[in-house]
Each structure stands twice: as C-alpha cells, then as structure tokens.
C-alpha positions in Angstrom: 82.9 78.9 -3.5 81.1 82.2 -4.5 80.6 83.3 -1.0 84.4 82.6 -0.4 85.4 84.5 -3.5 83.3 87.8 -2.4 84.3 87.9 0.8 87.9 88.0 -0.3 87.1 90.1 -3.0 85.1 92.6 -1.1 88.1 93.8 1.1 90.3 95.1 -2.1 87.7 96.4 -3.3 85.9 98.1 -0.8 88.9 100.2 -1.0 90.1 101.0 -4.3 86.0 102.2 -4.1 87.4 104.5 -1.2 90.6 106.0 -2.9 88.6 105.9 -6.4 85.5 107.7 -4.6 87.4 110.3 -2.7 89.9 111.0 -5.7 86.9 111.6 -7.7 84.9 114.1 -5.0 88.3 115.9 -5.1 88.2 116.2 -8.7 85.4 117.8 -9.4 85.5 119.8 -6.2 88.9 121.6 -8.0 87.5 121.6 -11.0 84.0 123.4 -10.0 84.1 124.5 -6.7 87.8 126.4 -6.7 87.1 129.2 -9.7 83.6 129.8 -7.2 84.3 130.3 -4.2 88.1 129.3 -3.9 89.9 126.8 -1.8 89.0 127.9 1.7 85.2 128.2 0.5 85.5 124.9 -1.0 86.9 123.0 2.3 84.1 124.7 4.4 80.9 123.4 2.4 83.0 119.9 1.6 83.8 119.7 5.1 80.7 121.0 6.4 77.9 118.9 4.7 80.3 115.7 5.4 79.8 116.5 9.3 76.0 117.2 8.7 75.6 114.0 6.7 77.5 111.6 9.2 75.6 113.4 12.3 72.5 112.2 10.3 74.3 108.9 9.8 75.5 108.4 13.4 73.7 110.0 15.8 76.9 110.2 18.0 74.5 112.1 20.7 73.5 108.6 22.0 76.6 108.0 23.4 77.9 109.7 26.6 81.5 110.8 26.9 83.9 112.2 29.5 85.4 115.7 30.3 88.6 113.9 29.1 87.2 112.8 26.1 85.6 115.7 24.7 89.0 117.2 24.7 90.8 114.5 22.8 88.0 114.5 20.3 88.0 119.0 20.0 92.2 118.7 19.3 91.2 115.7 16.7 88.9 117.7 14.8 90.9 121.0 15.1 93.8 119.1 13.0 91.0 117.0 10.9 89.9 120.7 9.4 93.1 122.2 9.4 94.4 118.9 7.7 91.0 119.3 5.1 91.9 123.4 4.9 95.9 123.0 4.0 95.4 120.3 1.6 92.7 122.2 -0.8 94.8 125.3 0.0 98.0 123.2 -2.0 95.9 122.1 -4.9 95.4 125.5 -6.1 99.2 125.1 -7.3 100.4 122.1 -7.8 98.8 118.9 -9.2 96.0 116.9 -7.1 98.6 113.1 -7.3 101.7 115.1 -5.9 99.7 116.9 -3.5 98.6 113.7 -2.3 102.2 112.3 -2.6 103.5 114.5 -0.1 101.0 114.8 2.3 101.2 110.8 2.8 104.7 111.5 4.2 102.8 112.5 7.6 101.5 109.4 8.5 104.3 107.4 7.0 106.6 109.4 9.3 104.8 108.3 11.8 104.6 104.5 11.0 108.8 104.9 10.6 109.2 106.8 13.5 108.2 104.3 16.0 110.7 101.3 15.0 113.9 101.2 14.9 114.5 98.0 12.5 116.9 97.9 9.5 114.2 97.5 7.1 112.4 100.5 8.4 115.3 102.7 7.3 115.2 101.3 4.1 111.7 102.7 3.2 112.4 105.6 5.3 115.1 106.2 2.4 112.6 105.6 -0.6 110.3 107.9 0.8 112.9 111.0 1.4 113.9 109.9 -2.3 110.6 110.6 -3.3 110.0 114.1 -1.9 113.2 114.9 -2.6 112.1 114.3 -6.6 109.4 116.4 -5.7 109.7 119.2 -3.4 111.4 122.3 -4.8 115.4 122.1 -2.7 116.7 124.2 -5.0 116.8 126.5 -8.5 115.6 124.7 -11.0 115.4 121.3 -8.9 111.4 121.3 -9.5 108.7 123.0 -11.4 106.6 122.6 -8.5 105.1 125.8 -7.3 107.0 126.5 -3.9 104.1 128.0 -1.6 101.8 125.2 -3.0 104.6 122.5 -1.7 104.4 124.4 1.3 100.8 123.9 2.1 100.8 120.3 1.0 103.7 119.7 4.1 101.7 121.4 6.4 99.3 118.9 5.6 101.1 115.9 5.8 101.7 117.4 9.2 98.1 117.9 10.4 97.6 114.3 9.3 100.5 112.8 11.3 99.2 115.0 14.6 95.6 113.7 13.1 96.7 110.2 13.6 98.5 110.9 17.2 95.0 112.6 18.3 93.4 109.9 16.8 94.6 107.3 19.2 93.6 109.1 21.9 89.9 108.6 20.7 90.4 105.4 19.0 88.5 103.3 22.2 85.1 105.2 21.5 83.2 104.2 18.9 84.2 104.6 14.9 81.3 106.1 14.0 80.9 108.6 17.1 84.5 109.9 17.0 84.3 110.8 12.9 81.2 112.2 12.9 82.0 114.7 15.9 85.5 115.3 15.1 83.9 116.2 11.6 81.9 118.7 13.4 85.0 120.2 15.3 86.4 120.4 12.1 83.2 122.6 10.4 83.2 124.8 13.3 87.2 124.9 12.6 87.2 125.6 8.7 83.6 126.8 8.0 84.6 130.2 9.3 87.6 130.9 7.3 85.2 130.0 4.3 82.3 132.5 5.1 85.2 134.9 4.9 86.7 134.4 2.1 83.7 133.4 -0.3 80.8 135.4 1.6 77.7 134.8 0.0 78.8 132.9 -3.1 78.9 129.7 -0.6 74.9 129.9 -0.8 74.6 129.5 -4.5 72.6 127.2 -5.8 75.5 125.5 -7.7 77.8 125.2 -5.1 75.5 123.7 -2.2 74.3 121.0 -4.5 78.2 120.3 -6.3 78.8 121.0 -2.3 77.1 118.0 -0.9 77.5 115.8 -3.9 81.1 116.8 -3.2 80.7 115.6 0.7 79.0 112.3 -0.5 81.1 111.0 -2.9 84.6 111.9 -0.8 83.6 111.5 2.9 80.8 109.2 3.7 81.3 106.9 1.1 84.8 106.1 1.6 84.6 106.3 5.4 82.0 103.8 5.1 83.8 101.4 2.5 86.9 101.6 5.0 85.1 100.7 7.7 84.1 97.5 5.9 87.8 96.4 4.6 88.8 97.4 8.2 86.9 94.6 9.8 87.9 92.2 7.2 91.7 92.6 7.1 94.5 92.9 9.1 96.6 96.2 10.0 99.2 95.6 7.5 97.0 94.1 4.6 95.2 97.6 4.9 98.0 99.5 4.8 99.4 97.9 2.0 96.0 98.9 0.2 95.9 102.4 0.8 99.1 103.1 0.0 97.6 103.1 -4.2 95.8 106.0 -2.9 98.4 109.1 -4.7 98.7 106.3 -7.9 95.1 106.5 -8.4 94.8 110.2 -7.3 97.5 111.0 -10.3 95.4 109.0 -12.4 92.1 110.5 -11.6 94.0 113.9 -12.1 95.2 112.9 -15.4 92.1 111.8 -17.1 89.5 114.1 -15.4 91.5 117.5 -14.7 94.3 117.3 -17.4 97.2 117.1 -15.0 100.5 116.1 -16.9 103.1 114.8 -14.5 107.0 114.5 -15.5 108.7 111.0 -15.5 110.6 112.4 -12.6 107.2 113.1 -10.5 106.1 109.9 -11.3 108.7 108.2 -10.2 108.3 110.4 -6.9 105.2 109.0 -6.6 106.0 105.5 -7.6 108.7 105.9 -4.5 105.9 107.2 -1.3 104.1 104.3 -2.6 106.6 101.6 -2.6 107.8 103.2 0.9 104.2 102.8 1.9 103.7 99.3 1.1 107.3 98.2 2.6 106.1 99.8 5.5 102.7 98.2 6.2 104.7 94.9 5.1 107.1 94.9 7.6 105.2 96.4 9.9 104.9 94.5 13.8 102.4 92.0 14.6 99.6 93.8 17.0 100.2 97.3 16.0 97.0 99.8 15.5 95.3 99.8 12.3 96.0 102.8 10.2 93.8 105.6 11.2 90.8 106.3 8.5 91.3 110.1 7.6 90.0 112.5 4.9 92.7 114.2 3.7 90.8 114.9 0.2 
C-alpha cells in the first residue's frame, strides 16, 4: 500500500519540486545577480555553470553522433540560450509570474497549432484572453512595461522554435541532447555577458550565487522531470506543468515583493486553464512536452 501511494505520489511531486525549484533559482538570481552584473551577465553564468554541471553529470562525449545531428542539436541550443537570454532580459521590467505567463504562449501555440478540433479553439481563446489582459494593446490598457513585454514574446518564441528543434533531437538520448545543447547555448549567451558585465562576472559573490543559481534552476528540475516523465503519460504531464506561472507569481510575491492586479491574475489564471484544457484534450500518442529551461 505504501509503495503504491509513493509511486503515485512521486510523479506530482517530482514536479511541483521542478516548477518550485526553478521559480526559486530565478528568484534570487533577480534579486542578487541583476543589480551585479545585469540581465545578460546573469544568463551567461546561470546558463553557463548549468552546461558545466550537466557535462559533469552526463558525459554526452560517450556517445557518437552524426553530421546531421550535430546540426539539429547547434540550432537547439542557439534558441535554448537565446530563449534563457530574452527571458532574464523581460524580468528587468515586468514581474517574474507574467513574464512566465507570456512566454508559456510559445509552446502552447504550438500544442494548438497542430489540431484542428473544436475544443482546441476553445483554449486557443482563453489563452489570447489572457495576453490580451496582459500585454500592453493600447493607452492605458496595461501597466506593463512595453519593451519588457516585448522581450518576454520573443521568448515565448524561442521556446516554441526550442520545442520544433527539439524534435529533431528528441531520438538521442535525454541526457546527451540537454547537456550539449546547454553547451551551445553557453557558447551562445556567455559572450554577450562578458560584454556587458566584464570582470564583475568573476566576483566571488556572483560565481558562488552563480552556480547555486545553476543548481537549484537547471539540474534539479531537469532531473525531477525526467523522473515524472517516465512515470506519466503526455497529457498527465502537461496538465502538471501548466501550474508553472501560478507558482512563479507566487514565488514572486512572497520572495521578491511582486504585487500583481486582479486583472493580471486573472491573465494568469487564463494561460493556465488554456494549458491544462490543452494537455487534456490533447491526442492519444502525441510527443511528450519537451523539458525546457526557460527560467
């Protein structure tokens, strides 16, 4: 009876520990990494230990790939870090749940996209609703900053083209594809970085918040979602992760003081609902949902 209760258990929570974990990384990240060495700086050491501590993790070098697949995996990466650089880019501005609100648009779109069912439309609806609560359409529409809104679609687009490019690696091994797509991305964002923050990055204070930062939001959650992957199906996961901009708000609220309106809330409430009606009605045999690091 116990055994049974874990293993159901284990599942829902492996990842509300992924959503909780990487909400929290992001967190202090904003809150003591961005008045250091700013949002670029911050992306290249969060981004940068992640893909030194998963090459430690996975050794991906054991494996051989083809021409053809280093390829898929560079264009993967490329849009992993951009994905990583937009995102941080948008919290400057705007508070870390909306941020995350908006950017889960991009692989929504791309769950909706593909059907062409009644019920699709429906949460297709809900989640237009919901950025339309939220992005600024007009004077006085939203309180939203306008060029932080701005970075936070260009996110939501790097993470639908993330998925897309995912599929094309998604036969190689988890482990292999993440951690080298990871390193793409380092070699993508790490740059911009060095250039913005200079020698600041090498403080003492922001390598170690750095790769506590890199811990708490990319190999732990990566690793947690790899164990509710294996234990639930497509749409069960789906379903899950869709809490992930509640519990961002959440974290935001009681660890960086962000006060959202009723309306933004609501906006919220919406991309979430749309995200569960999605996974819900989504078809038997599709791919899982795509494990990504958009925080």
């Amino acid at each position: 009876m116990s055994r049974l209760l874990s293993s159901s258990l284990l599942p829902p929570l492996a990842i509300l520990g992924s959503v909780t974990f990487l909400g929290l990384g992001t967190s202090w990240a904003k809150h003591t990494l961005f008045p250091l060495v700013g949002a670029p700086g911050t992306t290249a050491v969060r981004v940068g230990f992640s893909a030194l501590l998963l090459l430690l993790i996975w050794r991906p070098w054991r494996w051989r790939l083809a021409r053809g697949e280093w390829k898929a995996l560079v264009a993967y990466g490329v849009t992993l870090g951009l994905m990583n650089l937009t995102f941080y880019q948008s919290l400057r501005s705007i508070p870390f749940g909306v941020a995350v609100a908006i950017e889960f648009a991009g692989p929504l779109t791309v769950a909706l996209l593909g059907s062409r069912r009644l019920p699709d439309f429906i949460w297709l609806l809900l989640a237009i609703a919901g950025l339309g609560l939220l992005l600024p359409l007009g004077h006085g529409v939203s309180t939203l900053d306008p060029v932080g809104v701005g970075w936070a679609v260009v996110a939501a687009v790097c993470w639908a083209l993330y998925i897309l490019f995912g599929k094309r690696v998604g036969h190689l091994h988890a482990g292999q594809s993440v951690a080298i797509g990871l390193t793409v991305a380092a070699l993508t964002v790490v740059p911009v970085g060095v250039a913005q923050a200079g020698a600041a990055l090498l403080s003492p204070v922001v390598l170690g918040v750095g790769l506590c930062v890199a811990a708490i939001s990319s190999a732990v959650p990566i690793s947690l979602e790899m164990v509710a992957l294996k234990r639930l199906p497509p749409q069960a996961f789906g379903i899950m992760i869709s809490m992930e901009p509640a519990v961002a708000a959440l974290l935001a609220l009681g660890l960086l003081d962000e006060r959202l309106s009723p309306g933004q809330w609501l906006a919220i409430g919406l991309i979430v609902l749309a995200s569960v009606g999605s996974a819900l009605t989504a078809r038997r045999g599709s791919a899982p949902p795509e494990t990504a690091l958009p925080a």
